[in-house]
C-alpha positions in Angstrom: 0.0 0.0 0.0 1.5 3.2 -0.7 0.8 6.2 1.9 1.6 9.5 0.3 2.6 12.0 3.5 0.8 15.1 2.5 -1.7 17.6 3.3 -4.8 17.7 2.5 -7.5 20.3 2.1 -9.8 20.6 5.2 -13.4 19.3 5.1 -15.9 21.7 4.7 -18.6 20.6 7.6 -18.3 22.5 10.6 -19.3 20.0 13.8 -18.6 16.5 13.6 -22.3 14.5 14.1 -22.1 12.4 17.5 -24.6 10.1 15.4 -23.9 7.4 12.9 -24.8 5.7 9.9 -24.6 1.9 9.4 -25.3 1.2 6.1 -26.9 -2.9 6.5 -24.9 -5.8 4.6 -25.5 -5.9 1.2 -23.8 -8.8 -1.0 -23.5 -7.1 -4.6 -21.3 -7.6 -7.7 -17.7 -6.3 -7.4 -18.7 -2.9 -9.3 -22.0 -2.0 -7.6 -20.0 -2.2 -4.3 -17.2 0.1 -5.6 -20.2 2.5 -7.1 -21.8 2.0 -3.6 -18.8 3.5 -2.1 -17.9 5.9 -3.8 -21.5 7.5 -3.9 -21.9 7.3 -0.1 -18.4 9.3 -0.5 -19.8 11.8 -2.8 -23.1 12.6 -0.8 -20.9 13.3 2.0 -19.2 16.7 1.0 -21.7 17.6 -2.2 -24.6 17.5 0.6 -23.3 18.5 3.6 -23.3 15.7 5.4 -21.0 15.2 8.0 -22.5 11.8 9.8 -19.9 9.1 9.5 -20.6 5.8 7.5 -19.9 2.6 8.0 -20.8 -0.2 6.1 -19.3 -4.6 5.8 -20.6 -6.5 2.7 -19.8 -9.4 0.6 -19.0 -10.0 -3.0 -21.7 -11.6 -5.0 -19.4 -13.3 -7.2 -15.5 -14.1 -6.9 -14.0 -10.6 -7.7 -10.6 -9.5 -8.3 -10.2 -5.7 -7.8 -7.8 -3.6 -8.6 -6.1 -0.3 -7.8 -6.9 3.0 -9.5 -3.8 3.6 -10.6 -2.9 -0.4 -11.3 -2.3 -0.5 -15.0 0.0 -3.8 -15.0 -2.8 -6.5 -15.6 -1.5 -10.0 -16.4 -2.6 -12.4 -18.9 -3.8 -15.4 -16.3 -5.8 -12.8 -14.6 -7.8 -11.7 -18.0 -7.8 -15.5 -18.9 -9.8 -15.7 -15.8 -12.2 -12.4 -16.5 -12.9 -13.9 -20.4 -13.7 -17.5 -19.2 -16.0 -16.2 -15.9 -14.3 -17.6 -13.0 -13.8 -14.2 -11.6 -14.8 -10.5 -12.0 -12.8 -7.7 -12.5 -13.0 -4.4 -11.5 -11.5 -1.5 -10.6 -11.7 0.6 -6.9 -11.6 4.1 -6.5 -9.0 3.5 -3.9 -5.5 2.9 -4.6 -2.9 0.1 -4.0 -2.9 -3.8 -5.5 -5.0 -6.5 -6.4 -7.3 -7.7 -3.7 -9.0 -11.4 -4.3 -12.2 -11.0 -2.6 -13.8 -14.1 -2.6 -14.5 -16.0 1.0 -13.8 -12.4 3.1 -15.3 -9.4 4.6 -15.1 -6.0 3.2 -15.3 -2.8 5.5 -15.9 0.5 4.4 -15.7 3.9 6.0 -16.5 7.1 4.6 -15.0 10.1 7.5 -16.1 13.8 7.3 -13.4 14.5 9.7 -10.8 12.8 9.2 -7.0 13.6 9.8 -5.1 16.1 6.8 -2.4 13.7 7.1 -3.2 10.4 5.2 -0.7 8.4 7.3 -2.6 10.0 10.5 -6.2 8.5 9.2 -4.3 5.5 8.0 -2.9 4.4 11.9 -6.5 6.3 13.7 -8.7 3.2 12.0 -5.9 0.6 12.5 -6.1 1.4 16.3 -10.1 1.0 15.6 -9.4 -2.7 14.1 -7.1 -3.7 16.1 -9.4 -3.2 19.2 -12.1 -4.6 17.1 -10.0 -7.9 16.9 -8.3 -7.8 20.5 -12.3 -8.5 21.5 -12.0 -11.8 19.9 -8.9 -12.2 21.2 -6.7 -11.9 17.9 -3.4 -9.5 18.5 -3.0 -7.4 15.2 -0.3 -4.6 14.5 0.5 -2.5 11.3 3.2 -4.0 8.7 6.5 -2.4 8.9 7.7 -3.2 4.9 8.1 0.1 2.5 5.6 1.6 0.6 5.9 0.3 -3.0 4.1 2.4 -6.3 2.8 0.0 -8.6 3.1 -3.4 -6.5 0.7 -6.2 -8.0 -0.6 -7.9 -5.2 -1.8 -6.2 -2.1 -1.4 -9.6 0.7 2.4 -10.0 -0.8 3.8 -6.8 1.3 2.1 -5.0 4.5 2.9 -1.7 5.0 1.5 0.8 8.3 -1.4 1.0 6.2 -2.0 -2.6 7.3 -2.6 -5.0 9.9 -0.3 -8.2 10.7 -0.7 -10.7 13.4 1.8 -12.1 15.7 3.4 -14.3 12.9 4.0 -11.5 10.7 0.9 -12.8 8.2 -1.1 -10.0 7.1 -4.7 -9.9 8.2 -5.9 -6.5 6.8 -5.2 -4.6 3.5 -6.4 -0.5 3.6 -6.6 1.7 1.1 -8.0 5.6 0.5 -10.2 7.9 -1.7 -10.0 11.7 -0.7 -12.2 13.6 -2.2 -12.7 17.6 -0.8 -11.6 16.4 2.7 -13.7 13.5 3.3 -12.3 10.2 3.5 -13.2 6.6 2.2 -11.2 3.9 3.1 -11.6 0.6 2.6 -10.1 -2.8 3.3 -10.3 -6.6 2.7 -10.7 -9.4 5.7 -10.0 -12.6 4.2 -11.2 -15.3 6.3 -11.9 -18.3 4.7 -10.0 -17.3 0.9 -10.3 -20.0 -1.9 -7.2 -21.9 -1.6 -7.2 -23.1 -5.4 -8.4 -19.7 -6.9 -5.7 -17.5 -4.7 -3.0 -19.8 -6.1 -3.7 -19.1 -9.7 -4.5 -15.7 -9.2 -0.8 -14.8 -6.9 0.9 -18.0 -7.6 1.0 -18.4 -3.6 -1.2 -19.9 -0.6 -3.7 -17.5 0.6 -3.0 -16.0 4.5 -3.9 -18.9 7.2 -5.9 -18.5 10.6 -4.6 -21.0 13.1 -6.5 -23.2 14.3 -9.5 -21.6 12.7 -11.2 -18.6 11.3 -13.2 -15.7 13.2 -16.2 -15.8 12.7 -17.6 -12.9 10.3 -20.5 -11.7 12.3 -18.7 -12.2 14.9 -15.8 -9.7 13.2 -18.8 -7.4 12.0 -20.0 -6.9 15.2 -16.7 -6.2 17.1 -15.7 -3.9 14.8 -18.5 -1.7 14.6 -18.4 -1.3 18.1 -14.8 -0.4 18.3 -15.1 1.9 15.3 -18.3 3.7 17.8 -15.8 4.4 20.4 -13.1 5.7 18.4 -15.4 8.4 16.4 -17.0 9.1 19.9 -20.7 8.3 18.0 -21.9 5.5 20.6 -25.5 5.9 18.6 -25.1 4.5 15.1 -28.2 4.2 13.4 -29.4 1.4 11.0 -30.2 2.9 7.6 -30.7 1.2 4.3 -29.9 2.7 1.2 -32.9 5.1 -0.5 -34.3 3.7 -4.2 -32.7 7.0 -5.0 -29.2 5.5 -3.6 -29.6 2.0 -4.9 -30.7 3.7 -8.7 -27.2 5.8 -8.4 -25.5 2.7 -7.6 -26.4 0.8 -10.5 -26.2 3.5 -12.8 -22.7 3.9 -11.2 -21.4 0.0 -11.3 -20.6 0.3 -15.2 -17.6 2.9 -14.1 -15.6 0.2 -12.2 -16.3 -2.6 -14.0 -13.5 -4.2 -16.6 -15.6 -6.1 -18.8 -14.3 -8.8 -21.6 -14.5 -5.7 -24.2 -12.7 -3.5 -21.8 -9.6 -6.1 -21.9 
């Protein structure tokens, strides 16, 4: 993950809200989840709003996404796109390829976050890593340079990300500013498909030992660490409008890399 260390422009809401928004899991294609996010994004500084949002989902189909500025797309991973055994896509957010197929996917979009992007970066890895200590699981951030243009996001974790004790990573971040709000997302890989991640990266996919959390189990943890660390102990269950969910489908066709597209 590569974490540029600059300013950036303040957000233009005045108070932080004390309430909430939790967006309910929605399992979507690849491309309505990274129009999803970047609309809930979008509403935040064109109206005004300066509630934080959090939202987890899951990936309809097996979904390899990429990041906006990944260009480098190799042939196995198009063979896969053309004959259907995965989607491709691409996020608003930066960094690698992320395989999203058997994980979680969390998604914050912060009015008031930190300028600094490595400040926001280690603020919500404090979040997660209280999230996990709840279930008992010791995460840290990655120590291993920031790299432009690196292929796969699992094969290096930077302080954008989250190790455990063995030095396996656990959590891969990355941003989308946009007028001073923040969207970051990140990938959870629980229970990743050994035989797909091997022909996708050519290596085994990260292990839990002896097994897996559980992903409500993750949801739920999390959101209540996030809660404390925005000091917004009310967060407030709220679908998306047919108004959202119209603007997310129209949206999906910007992300997606279909078989013309390659």
């Amino acid at each position: 993950m590569v974490i540029a260390a600059m300013m950036l422009p303040a957000s233009c809401s005045s108070e932080p809200s004390r309430h909430g928004r939790l967006v309910p899991n929605l399992t979507l294609n690849g491309a309505e989840q990274m129009a999803l996010d970047a609309l809930l994004l979008e509403q935040c500084w064109t109206k005004g709003q300066n509630q934080p949002i959090l939202r987890f989902y899951n990936w309809k189909r097996p979904s390899l996404s990429l990041g906006r500025h990944q260009r480098d797309i190799p042939d196995p991973w198009l063979n896969l796109a053309r004959t259907g055994q995965l989607d491709l896509l691409r996020r608003p957010s930066g960094g690698g390829a992320v395989l999203h197929a058997g994980g979680l996917t969390y998604a914050l979009v912060w009015p008031e976050a930190p300028r600094q992007k490595r400040e926001a970066y280690l603020q919500v890895n404090r979040w997660i890593t209280a999230g996990f200590a709840q279930l008992g699981v010791s995460l840290h951030p990655g120590d291993s340079p920031a790299e432009a243009g690196a292929i796969n996001c699992f094969a290096r974790s930077t302080t954008a990300d989250l190790v455990d004790g063995h030095g396996t990573k656990r959590i891969g971040s990355a941003q989308y500013w946009q007028h001073g709000h923040l969207l970051q997302h990140g990938e959870i890989p629980l229970t990743p498909p050994a035989d797909l991640w091997q022909v996708v990266f050519g290596n085994d996919p990260p292990r839990w030992t002896p097994a897996s959390p559980d992903a409500s189990a993750v949801q739920s943890a999390l959101i209540s660490s996030f809660s404390k660390g925005l000091s917004t102990h009310d967060w407030t269950d709220q679908p998306l409008s047919p108004e959202e969910r119209s603007l997310m489908q129209q949206g999906g066709e910007r992300y997606r890399l279909g078989v013309s597209a390659l």
